[in-house]
N, C-alpha and C positions, 0 to 999 in steps of 0.2 A: 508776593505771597501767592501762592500757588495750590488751589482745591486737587482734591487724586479721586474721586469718582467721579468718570463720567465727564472727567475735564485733560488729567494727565491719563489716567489708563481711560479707556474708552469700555467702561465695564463698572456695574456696582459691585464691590469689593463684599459686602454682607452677602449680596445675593449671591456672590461665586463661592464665596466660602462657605456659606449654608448647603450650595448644591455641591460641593467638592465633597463635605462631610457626608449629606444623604448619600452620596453614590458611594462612597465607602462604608460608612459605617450607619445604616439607614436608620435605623433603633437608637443611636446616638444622637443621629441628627433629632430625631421628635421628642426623644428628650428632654433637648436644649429649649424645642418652642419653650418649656413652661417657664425658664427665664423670662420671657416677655415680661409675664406678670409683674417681675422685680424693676422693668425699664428694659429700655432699647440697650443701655453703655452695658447692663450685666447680660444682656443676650448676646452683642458682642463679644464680649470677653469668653464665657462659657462655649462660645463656639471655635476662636483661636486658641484655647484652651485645649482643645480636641483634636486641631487640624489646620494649618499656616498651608495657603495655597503660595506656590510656588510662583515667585514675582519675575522670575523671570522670564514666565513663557505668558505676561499679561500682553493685552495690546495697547502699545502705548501712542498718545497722538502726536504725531512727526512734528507736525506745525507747534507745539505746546513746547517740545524739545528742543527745538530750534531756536525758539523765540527766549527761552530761559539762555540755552548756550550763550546766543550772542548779549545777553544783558548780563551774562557773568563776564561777555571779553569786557565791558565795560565797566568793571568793580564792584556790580550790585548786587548787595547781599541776596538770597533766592532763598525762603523757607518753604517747606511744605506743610500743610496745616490741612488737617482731613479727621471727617467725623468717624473714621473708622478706627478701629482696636491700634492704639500707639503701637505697637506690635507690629502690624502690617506697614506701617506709614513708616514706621524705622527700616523693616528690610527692603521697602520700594526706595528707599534714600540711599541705604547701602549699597543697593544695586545700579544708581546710576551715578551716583559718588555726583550727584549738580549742586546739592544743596547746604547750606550752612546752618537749618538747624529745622527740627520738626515740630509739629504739635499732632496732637492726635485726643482719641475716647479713651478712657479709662472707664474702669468699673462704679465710679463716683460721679463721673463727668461724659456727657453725650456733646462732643465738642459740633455741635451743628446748629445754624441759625442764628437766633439771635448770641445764644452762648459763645458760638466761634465769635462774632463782631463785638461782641464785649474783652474778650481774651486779646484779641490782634488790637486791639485797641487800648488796653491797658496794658499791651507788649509796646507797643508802637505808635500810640500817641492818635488820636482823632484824625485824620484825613491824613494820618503820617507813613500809608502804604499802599501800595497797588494789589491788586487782588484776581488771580486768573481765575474764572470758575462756568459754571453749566448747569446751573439747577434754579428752580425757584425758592429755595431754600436759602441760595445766596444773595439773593434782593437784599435782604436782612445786613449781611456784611457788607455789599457794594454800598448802599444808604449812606457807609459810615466810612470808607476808603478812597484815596486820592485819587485813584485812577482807575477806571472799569475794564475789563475785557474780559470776554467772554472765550469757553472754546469745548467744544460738544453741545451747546445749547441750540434749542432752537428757533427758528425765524420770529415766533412768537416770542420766547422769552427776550429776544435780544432789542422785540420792539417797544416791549414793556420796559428793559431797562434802558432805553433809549428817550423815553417818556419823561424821567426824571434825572439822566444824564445822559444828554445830549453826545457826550462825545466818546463814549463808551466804542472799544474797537471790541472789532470778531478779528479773531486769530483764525479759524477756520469756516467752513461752510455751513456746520451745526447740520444736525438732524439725521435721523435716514430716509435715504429715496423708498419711494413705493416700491421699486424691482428688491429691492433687499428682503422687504417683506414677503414677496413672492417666491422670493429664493426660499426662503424659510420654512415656504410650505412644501417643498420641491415635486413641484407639479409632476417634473418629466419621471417622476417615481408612477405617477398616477397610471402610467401605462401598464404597471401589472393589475389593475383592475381593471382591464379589458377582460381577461379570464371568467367576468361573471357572465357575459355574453356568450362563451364556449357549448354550455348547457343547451339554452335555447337554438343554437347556431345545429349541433349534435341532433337534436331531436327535432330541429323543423318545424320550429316554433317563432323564430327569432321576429316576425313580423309584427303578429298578436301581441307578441311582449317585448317588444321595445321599449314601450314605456317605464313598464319596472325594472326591467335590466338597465336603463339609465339610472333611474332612482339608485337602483342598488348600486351603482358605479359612484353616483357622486357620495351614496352615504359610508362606503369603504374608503372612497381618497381623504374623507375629512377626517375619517380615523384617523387613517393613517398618519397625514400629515399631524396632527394632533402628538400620536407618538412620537415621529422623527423629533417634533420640535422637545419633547421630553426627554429623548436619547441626546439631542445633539447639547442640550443642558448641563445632562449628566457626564457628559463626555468633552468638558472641555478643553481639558488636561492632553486627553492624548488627541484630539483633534488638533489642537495646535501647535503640536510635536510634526501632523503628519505634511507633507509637502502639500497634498492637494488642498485635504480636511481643514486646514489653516485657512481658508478665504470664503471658509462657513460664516454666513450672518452672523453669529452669534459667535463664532471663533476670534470673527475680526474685531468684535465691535463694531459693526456697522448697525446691527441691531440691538438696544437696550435687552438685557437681562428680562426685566418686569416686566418687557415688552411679549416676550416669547409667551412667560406665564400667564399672562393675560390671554394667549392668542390658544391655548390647550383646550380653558373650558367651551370656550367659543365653539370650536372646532367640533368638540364633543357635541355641543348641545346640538349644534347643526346637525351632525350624523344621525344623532338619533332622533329628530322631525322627519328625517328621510326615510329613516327605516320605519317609524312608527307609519307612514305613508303607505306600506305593504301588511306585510302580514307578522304576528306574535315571532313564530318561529322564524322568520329572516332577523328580527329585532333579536334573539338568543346566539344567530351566529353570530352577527356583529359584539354582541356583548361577549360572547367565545373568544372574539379574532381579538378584541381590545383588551383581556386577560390574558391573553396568550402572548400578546407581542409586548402587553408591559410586562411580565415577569422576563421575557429576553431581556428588555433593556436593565432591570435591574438585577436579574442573575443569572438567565440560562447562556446568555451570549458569552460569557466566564465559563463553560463548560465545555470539554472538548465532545465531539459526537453530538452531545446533546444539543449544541445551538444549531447546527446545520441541519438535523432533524425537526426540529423546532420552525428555520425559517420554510424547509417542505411542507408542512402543515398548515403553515400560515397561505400557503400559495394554495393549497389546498382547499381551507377555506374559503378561498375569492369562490371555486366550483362550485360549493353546498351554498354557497350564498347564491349566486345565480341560478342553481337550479331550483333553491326555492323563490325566489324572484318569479320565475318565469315558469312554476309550477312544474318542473320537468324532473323524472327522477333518473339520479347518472346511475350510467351504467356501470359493472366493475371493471369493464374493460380500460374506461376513461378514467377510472378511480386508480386502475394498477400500473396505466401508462403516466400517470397524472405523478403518482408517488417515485417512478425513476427520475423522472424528466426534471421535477423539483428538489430533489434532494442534488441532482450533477448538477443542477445550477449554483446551489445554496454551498455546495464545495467548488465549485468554482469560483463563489465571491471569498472563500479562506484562502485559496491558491492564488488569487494574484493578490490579497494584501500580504500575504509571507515573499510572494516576488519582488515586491516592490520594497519590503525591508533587504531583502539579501541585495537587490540593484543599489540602493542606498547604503551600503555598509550596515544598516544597524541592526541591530541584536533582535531577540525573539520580541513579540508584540507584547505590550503592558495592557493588563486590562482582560488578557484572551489567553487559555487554555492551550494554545498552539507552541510548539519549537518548530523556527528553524527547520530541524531537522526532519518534522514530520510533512512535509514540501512532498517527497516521492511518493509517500503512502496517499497524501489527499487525492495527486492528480490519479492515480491510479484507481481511486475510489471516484472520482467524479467520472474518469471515461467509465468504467465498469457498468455504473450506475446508467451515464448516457445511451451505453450499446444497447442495456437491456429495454429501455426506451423504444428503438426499434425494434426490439424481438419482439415485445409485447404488440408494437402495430402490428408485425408479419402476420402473428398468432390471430389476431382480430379479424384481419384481412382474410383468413383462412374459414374464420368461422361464418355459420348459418344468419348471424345478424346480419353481415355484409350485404349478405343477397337480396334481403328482403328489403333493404332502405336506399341502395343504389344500381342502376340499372348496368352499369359499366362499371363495377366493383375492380377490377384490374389497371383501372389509371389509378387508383388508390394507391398504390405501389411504388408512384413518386413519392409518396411522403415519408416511405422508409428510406428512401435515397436522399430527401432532403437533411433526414435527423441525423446519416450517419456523417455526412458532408458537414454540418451545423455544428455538431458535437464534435469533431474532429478536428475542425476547425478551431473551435472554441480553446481546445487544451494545448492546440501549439500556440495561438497566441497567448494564453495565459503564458504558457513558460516564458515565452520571449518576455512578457512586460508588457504587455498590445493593449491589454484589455484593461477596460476603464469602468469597474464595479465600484457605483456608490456604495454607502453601508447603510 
């Protein structure tokens, strides 16, 4: 007998279909909460009612598969039995053709805990089955089954059910490592809120305010990460379609579902002890940047023009935040060179994910406003955008502020040779396939 959350897919089945649904049909999805009210089995139902996520692209545990395989060269019968929508637990059956017969939730029946160990039990007789599973909810069925093992649980749970059955095996290693969780927040993102440092850096401040330009750094990356972990939620359908995106925490199941959820509001609260640390008006942009990047993830990133405009703004943001951090007002020099420079970047990360679908054979992106075919006009639009980057330095370089804030204003003059070199660069690796933009 064999549990499917959490034990054979490495993933809770409710939560991925609840979050498959909100990212489709989000007014659907809140909905369905009010089923609760009726029970967990009719919120189930009412939610595959609406939307069957696609079992094939679940992550399934190698060890769980294996160890079924070789007990069926052996004759033994292998059911699968899971507190999820019978629905679900039929087409995860279908799809890997191992098993001889299902059980599952119905609209009447929430086949979890004690419920499953009464059912397998008056299926298969008192201690007359083996049981693979990974939750605390399964204590309840191992109590009453011949044989224990465990597989996605963890060190904890496996010592608890070691307590009252001794000889209960682990199939796998259980749990996740602490780097999975770290992945999840994807630090190495955090380097675009260096950007709040530019302000004070510009005006010759950066000393005096180091302090809150830290501040304002960490209260941006926990945004941040906060979002990501909300995007990468929402996105788990086409993340594990994609070659890289597929060995996301949360793609792989290396990370619980409930896990992630748990890890948003955290995220949030932190940021904003950070920001309340400063001043009212740095607290309104971070409450800007966190309505601005969650309406990307739930609709403006489906828009064409509109998302890459969208993430320029955002980058945008990181400046007004650090110039109020660090008291400094930007100039529109830095605001006009600020608006090319992000928006080539922001089409450059649409340019190489259409590269890497036409390198891969596959068709236009799911999810995104883009064809294929519009590959020519982007890169054209991100170098364009680029150049004007340097015009705008030239143009600076030229004017009366230059004079007054540097003494050798004419070594300045590398740094339009860096952007045109940077950016040039940028777009022939893009076409080749070179470049490696998260999303």
């Amino acid at each position: 007998m064999v549990d499917l959350d959490g034990t054979l897919i490495q993933s809770d089945l409710l939560i991925e279909s609840f979050l498959a649904l909100f990212a489709n049909k989000p007014f659907v999805a809140l909905r369905t909460l009010a089923a609760l009210r009726e029970g967990k089995a009719v919120f189930k139902t009412r939610i595959v009612d609406e939307l069957v996520v696609d079992v094939a692209r679940l992550p399934y545990n190698g060890c769980v598969l294996a160890y079924i395989e070789a007990e069926r060269a052996k004759g033994r019968p292998i059911y699968l039995a899971s507190a999820s929508d019978i629905r679900l637990v039929r087409a995860v059956s279908g799809h890997l053709g191992l098993f001889d017969g299902v059980l599952g939730s119905g609209e009447e029946v929430n086949l979890a805990g004690k419920t499953k160990a009464e059912a397998l039990c008056e299926r298969f007789g008192e201690r007359g089955f083996a049981y693979i599973g990974g939750d605390r909810v399964d204590l309840h069925v191992w109590s009453r089954c011949g044989e224990a093992l465990v597989a996605g649980g963890t060190p904890r749970l496996l010592r608890q059910l070691r307590g009252t059955m001794p000889f209960a095996v682990s199939l796998d290693e259980g749990g996740s490592h602490w780097r999975d969780y770290v992945r999840a927040l994807r630090p190495h993102q955090w380097l675009k809120n260096i950007l709040v440092f530019a302000p004070a850096t510009a005006g010759h401040v950066i000393v005096p305010s180091a302090l809150n330009c830290t501040i304002a750094f960490l209260s941006f990356s926990f945004c941040a990460s906060a979002v990501y972990i909300v995007n990468d939620l929402l996105d788990l359908p086409s993340d594990r379609e994609h070659p890289r995106k597929c060995r996301r925490p949360f793609a792989s199941g290396a990370v619980p579902l409930i896990h992630g959820i748990a890890m948003v509001p955290a995220l949030l609260l932190a940021s904003l002890l950070l920001a309340l640390m400063l001043t009212p008006t740095f607290l309104l942009v971070v409450g800007g940047y966190l309505a601005l990047t969650t309406a990307y993830s739930l609709y403006l990133k489906r828009k064409i023009i509109a998302d890459v405009m969208t993430l320029a703004i955002l980058y945008a943001l990181r400046l007004v935040g650090g110039g109020v951090a660090a008291g400094v007002a930007i100039s529109h020099w830095l605001e006009a060179l600020s608006m090319f420079l992000f928006l080539s970047l922001a089409l450059v990360k649409r340019c190489t994910e259409l590269v890497e679908r036409v390198k891969s054979g596959q068709g236009d992106p799911a999810g995104r406003g883009y064809q294929l075919g519009d590959l020519p006009s982007l890169e054209a639009m991100a170098a364009a955008s680029g150049y004007l980057t340097a015009l705008v330095m030239a143009l600076y370089l030229n004017s009366e502020a230059v004079t007054s804030l540097y003494r050798h204003p004419e070594r300045l003059w590398l740094i339009c040779i860096a952007i045109l070199f940077w950016i040039s660069r940028i777009i022939i690796k893009t076409r080749r396939g070179e470049m490696n933009v998260s999303a």
